[in-house]
Residue, then its C-alpha position, 0 to 999 in steps of 0.5 A: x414942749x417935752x423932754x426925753x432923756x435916755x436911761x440906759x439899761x443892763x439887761x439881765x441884771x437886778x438894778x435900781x434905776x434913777x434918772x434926773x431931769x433937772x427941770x419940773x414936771x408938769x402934771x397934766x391928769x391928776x389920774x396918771x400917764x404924764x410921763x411917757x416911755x418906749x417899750x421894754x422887757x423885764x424878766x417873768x413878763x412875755x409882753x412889752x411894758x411901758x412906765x407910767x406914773x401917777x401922783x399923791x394927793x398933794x402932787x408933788x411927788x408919786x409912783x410908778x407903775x409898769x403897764x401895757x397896751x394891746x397896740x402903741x395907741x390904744x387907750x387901754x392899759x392894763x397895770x402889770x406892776x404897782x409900785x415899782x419906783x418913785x416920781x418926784x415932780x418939783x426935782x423931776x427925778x425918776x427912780x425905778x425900784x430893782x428890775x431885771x430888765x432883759x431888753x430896751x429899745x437899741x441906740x448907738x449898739x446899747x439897750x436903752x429906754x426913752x423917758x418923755x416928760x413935759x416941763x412945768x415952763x419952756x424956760x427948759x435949763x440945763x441943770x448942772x453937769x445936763x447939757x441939752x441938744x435938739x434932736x432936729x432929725x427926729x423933730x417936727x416943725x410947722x410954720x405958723x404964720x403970726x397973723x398978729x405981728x404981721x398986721x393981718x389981725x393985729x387986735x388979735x380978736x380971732x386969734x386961737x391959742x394951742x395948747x403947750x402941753x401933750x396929750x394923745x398917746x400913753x406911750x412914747x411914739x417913735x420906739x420899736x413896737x416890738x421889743x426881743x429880749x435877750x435869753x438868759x437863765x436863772x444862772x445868768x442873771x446878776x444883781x447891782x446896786x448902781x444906778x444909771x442916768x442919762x442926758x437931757x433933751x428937749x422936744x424930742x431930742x436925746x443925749x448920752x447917757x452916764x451911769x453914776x456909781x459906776x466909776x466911769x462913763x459908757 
């Protein structure tokens, strides 16, 4: 199973990003890229960037990194940017440090990043003012039969367990490859202190995102 949230953006705008996802991380590679995300622009940088994390020796908590990739499935990142926000894992909150990011993936007529986490348990809750939503349109499903229920093997002696946990790409799949910014000049570019969150999901699904700070919702 895996959660994505949506943190909308403000291109071209310094900002300090946070997004909660109310439920625990699991940490699956003690080396990093457990959190997966769509690609995005920031100001300086003429490539796509995705956001990767990589935990403290005692794992609860880590940093971000900005990296790319020569295409969405390979295998070899290079590190743009160290350091660039916080993860802590027991809260499942993200916190990006100030960034000018310039574009995000388009949804719904707004620039937006899609961050994908796994959840420590499938007991996924939606904590407080979250609320979650299945994106079935933008879901796979496979039939299993249940060979153990059905009496078909019911001593379960060559049944072969999956694993819960995602693995495969360091990215986010599903996202535009190719992210066109927008073009501003030194002049245009503002500075803000809020910070901006989004709704829970679950396997692949997305929500609205609320920016908090900011008075009222988008």
């Amino acid at each position: 199973m895996k959660m994505r949230r949506n943190l909308r953006v403000v291109p071209s705008t310094l900002a300090e990003y946070q997004i909660g996802f109310g439920n625990q991380f699991h940490i699956a590679n003690n080396s990093g890229y457990n959190i997966k995300s769509s690609a995005f622009r920031i100001f300086g940088v003429t490539e796509n960037l995705y956001l990767g994390d990589i935990p403290n020796s005692e794992g609860t908590t880590g940093s971000l990194f900005f990296f790319s990739l020569p295409n969405v499935g390979s295998q070899n990142p290079s590190i743009v940017r160290s350091n660039v926000g916080t993860i802590d894992y027991i809260n499942g909150i993200i916190t990006i440090n100030a960034v000018n990011i310039t574009a995000g993936m388009e949804k719904d007529g707004q620039q937006i990043i899609e961050i994908q986490a796994t959840p420590l348990s499938n007991d996924v809750v939606g904590l407080q003012d979250l609320y979650l939503q299945l994106d079935t349109s933008n879901s796979t499903f496979e039939m299993v039969s249940d060979e153990i229920a059905s009496g078909l093997d019911p001593s379960a002696s060559s049944y072969i367990v999956s694993s819960s946990y995602a693995e495969g790409n360091l990215v986010r799949v599903g996202g535009p490859e190719n992210v066109t910014p927008t073009v501003v000049t030194t002049a245009d570019i503002t500075t803000t202190n809020n910070s901006f969150t989004g709704t829970t999901s679950t396997s692949g699904t997305s929500g609205g995102s609320t920016p908090s700070g900011a008075g009222s919702g988008y």
